[in-house]
C-alpha positions as CSV (number, residue, x, y, z in Angstrom):
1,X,-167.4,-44.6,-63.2
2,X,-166.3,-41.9,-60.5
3,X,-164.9,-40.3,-63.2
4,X,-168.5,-39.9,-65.2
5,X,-170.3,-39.2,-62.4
6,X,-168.6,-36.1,-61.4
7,X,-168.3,-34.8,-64.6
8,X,-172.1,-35.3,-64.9
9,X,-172.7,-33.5,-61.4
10,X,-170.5,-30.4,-62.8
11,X,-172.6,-30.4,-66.1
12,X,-175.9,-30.3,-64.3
13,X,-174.5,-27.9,-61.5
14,X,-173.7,-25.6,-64.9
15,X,-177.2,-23.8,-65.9
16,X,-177.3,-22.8,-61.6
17,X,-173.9,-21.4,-61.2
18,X,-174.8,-19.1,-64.7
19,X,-178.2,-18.0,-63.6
20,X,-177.3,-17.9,-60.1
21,X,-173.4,-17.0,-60.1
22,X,-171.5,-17.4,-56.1
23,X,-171.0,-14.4,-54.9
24,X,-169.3,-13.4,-51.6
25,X,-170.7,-14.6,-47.9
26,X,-169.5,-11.0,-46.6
27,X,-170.0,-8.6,-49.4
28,X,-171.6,-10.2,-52.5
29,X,-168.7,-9.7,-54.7
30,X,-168.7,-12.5,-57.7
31,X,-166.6,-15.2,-56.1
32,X,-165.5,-18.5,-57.9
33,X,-167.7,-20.9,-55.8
34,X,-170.1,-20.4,-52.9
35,X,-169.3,-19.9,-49.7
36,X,-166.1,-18.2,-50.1
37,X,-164.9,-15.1,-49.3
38,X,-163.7,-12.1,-51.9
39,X,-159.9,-11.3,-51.6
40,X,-161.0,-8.0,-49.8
41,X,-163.4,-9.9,-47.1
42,X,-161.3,-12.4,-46.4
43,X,-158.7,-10.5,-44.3
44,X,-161.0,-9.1,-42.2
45,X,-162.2,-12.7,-40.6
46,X,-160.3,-13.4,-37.6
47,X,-160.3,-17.3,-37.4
48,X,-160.3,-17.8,-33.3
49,X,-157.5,-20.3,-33.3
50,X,-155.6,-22.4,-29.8
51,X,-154.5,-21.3,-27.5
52,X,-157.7,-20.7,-25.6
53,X,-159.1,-21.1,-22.4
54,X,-160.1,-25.0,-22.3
55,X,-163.8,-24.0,-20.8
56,X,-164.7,-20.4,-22.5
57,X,-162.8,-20.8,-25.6
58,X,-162.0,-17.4,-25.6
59,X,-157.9,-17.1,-27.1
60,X,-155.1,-16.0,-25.1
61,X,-151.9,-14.0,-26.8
62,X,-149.5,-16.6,-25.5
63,X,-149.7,-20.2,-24.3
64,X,-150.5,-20.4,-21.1
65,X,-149.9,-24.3,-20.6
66,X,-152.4,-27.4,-20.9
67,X,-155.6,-26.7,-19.0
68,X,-154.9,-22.9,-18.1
69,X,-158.6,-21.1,-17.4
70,X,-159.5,-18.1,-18.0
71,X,-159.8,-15.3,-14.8
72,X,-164.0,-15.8,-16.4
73,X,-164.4,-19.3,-16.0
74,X,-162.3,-19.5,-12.7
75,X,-164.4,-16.6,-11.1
76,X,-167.7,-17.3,-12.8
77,X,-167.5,-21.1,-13.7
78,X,-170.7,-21.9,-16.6
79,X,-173.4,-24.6,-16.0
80,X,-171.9,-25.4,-19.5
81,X,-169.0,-27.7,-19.9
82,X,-167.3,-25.9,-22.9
83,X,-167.6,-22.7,-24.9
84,X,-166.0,-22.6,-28.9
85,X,-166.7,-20.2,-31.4
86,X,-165.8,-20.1,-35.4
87,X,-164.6,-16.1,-35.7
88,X,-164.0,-13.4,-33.3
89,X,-167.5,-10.8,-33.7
90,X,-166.2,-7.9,-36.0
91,X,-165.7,-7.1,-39.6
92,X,-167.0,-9.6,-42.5
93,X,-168.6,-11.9,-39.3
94,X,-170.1,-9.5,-38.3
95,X,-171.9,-9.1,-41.9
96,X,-172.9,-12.5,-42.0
97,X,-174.4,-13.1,-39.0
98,X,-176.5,-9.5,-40.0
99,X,-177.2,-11.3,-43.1
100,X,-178.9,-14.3,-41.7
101,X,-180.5,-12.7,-39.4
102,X,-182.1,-10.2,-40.6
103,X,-181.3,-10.6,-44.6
104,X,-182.8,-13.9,-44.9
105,X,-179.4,-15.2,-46.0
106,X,-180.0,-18.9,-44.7
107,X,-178.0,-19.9,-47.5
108,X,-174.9,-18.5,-45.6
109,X,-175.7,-21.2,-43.1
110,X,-174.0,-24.6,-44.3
111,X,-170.9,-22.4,-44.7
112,X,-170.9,-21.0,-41.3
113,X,-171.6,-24.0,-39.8
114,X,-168.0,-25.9,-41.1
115,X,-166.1,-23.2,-40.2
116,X,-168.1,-24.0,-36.4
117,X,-167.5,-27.1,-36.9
118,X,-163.7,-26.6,-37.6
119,X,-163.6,-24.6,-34.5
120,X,-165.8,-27.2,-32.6
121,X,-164.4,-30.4,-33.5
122,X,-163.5,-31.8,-30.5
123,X,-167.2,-30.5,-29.3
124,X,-168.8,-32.5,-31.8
125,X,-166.5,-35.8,-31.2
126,X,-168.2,-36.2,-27.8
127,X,-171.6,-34.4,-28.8
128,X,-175.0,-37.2,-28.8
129,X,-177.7,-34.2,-30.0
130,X,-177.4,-31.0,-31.6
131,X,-180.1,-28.9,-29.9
132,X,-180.2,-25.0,-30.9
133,X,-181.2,-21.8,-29.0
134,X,-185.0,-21.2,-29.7
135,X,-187.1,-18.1,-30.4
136,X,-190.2,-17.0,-28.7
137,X,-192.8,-18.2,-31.1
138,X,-194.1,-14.7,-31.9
139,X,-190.3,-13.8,-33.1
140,X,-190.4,-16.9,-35.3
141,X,-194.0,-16.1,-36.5
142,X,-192.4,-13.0,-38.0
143,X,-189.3,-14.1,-39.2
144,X,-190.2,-17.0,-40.3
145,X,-187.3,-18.9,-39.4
146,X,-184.8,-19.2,-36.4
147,X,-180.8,-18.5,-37.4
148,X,-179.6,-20.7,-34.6
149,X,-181.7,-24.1,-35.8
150,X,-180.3,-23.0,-39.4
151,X,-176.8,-23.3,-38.2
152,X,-177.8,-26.4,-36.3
153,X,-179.8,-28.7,-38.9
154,X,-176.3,-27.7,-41.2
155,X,-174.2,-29.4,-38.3
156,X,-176.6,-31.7,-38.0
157,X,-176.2,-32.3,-41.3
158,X,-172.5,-31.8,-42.0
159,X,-171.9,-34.0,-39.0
160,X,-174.5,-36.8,-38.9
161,X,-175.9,-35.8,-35.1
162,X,-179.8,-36.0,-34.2
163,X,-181.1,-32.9,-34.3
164,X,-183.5,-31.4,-31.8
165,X,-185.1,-28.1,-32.3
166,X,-188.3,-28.7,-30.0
167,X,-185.8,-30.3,-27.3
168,X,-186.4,-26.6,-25.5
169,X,-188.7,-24.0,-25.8
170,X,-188.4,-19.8,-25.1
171,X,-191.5,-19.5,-23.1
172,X,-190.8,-16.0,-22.0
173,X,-191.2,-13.0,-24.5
174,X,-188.0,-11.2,-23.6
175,X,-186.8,-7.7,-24.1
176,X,-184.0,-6.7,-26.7
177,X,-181.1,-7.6,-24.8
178,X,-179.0,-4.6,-27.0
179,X,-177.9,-2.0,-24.6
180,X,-178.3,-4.0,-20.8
181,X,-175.4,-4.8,-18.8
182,X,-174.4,-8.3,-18.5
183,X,-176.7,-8.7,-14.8
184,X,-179.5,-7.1,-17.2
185,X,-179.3,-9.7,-19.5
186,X,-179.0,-12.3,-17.3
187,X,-182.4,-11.2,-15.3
188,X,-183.8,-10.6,-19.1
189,X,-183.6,-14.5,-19.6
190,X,-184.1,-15.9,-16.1
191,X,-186.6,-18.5,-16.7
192,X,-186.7,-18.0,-20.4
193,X,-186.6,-21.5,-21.4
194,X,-188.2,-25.1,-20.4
195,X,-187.7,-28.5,-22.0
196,X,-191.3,-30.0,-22.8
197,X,-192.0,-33.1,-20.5
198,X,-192.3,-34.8,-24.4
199,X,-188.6,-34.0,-24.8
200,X,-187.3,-35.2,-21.8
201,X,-186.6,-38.2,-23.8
202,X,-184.8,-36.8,-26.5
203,X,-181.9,-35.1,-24.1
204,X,-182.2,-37.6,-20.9
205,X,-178.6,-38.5,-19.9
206,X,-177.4,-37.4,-23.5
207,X,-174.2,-35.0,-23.7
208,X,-176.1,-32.2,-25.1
209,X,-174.2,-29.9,-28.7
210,X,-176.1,-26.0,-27.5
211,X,-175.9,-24.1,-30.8
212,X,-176.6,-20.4,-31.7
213,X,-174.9,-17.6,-33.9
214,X,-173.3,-15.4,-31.6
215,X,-172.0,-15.4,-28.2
216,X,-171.6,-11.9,-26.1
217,X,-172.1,-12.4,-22.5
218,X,-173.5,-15.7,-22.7
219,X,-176.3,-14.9,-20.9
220,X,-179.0,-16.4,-23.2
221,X,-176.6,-19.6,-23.3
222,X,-176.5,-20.1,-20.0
223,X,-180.1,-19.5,-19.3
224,X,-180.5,-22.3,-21.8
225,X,-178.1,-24.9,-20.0
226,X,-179.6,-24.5,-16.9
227,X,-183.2,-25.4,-18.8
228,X,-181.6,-28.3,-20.6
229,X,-179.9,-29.8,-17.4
230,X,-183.3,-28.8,-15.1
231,X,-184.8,-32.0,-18.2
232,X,-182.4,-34.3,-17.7
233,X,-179.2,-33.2,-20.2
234,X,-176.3,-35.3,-18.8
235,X,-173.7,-32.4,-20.2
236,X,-174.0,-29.5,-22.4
237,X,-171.1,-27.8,-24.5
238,X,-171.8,-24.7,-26.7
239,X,-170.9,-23.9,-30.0
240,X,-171.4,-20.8,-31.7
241,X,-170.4,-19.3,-35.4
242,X,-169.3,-15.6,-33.9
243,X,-167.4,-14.6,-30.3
244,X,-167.6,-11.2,-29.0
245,X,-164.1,-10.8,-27.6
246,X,-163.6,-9.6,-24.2
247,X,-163.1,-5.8,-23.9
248,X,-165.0,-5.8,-27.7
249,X,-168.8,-5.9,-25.9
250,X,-167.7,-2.7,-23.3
251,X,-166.0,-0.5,-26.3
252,X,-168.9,-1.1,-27.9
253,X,-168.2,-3.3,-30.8
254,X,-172.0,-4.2,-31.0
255,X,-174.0,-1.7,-31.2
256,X,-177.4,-0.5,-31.5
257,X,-177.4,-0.5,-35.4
258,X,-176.2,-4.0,-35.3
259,X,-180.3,-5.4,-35.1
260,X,-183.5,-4.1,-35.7
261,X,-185.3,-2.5,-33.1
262,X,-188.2,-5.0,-32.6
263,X,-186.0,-8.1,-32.2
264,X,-184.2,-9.8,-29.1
265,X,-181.1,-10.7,-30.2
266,X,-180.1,-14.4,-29.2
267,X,-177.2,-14.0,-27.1
């Protein structure tokens, strides 16, 4: 009966995959099913893999030993208990996370989201609500849609976690965070966000699954945390699809042509 049922599933999946063939999630190459990455793309993705700092995630060249921090999150400890991300910022990640944004590729979104969640397991093990980080709603007006509740209603999804996209609200309009300094950004979001008194509910006590697409400072992130804690979040971790490696962000791996000149990038 399993049998018959897939073959049936493959037979209706048929007149889609010829109308519609896959093609690439970096360049748009034909691929052989969605979601995967061309033989040219591919190489470029830099899986972030252990060992890594056990608060920031960010890797280290050697291992340094169970529970070694980073010199970050010893001299700047987050509000946030844990930081993972999926891919190191550059290359084919870098394309997708373009595409989403600004392409209105939301069907890259379930794919990023396993390779997050692949990178987040152990994130996700301990997570109650997957809440994600919110746009002003003039942004969303013109875009339409928000990349970071994409990539959370896919873990949501993938996962089988609540999933809370009015659990915090953006009620500052901020400026485009390309180009500040870190202490820029981190004024740029001060008091960016609040939790509705009618979602207190939703995140009370609750250890809290903080998702967006890319993390560069973690300014936004942490502006976030501090909202979700200020309305009762017991503990908040942070999971993002794309890292910007440190030393990338000051040699300028993200740069001005990376978003549009009108947006403030999430991050």
């Amino acid at each position: 009966m399993g049998e018959i049922r897939a073959l049936t599933g493959r037979a209706l999946a048929w007149p889609g995959r010829v109308l519609f063939p896959p093609v690439c999630a970096g360049c748009r190459r034909r691929v052989s099913q969605p979601g995967a990455l061309c033989g040219q793309c591919w190489p470029q993705l830099r899986l972030l893999e252990r060992p890594w700092c056990e608060v920031m995630g960010t890797p280290f060249a050697h291992d340094m030993g169970e529970g070694f921090l980073s010199a970050e999150a010893i001299a700047d400890p987050p509000p946030f208990e844990r930081a993972r991300a999926a891919v190191a910022y550059s290359g084919v990640a870098r394309q997708m996370v373009r595409g989403l944004k600004y392409q209105d590729r939301t069907d890259l979104a379930p794919w990023m989201a396993r390779w997050m969640l692949r990178a987040g397991a152990e994130l996700v093990a301990e997570a109650e609500v997957v809440v994600p980080v919110p746009l002003h709603w003039r942004r969303f007006f013109r875009r339409q849609f928000n990349q970071s509740a994409e990539l959370g209603r896919a873990l949501a999804h993938l996962t089988g976690l609540p999933f809370a996209p009015e659990a915090v609200r953006r009620i500052k309009l901020t400026r485009q965070q390309v180009g500040l300094e870190r202490a820029q950004r981190e004024e740029n979001v001060r008091a960016a966000f609040r939790v509705p008194d009618e979602a207190e509910i939703t995140i009370a006590g609750r250890r809290v699954l903080l998702v967006d697409d890319v993390y560069t400072t973690g300014a936004t992130v942490r502006a976030v945390t501090k909202a979700l804690k200020r309305g009762g979040a017991g503990a908040v971790d942070v999971l993002t699809f794309a890292r910007v490696l440190p030393g990338d962000f000051r040699q300028g791996e993200i740069g001005q042509g990376d978003f549009r000149a009108d947006e403030s990038a999430t991050i």
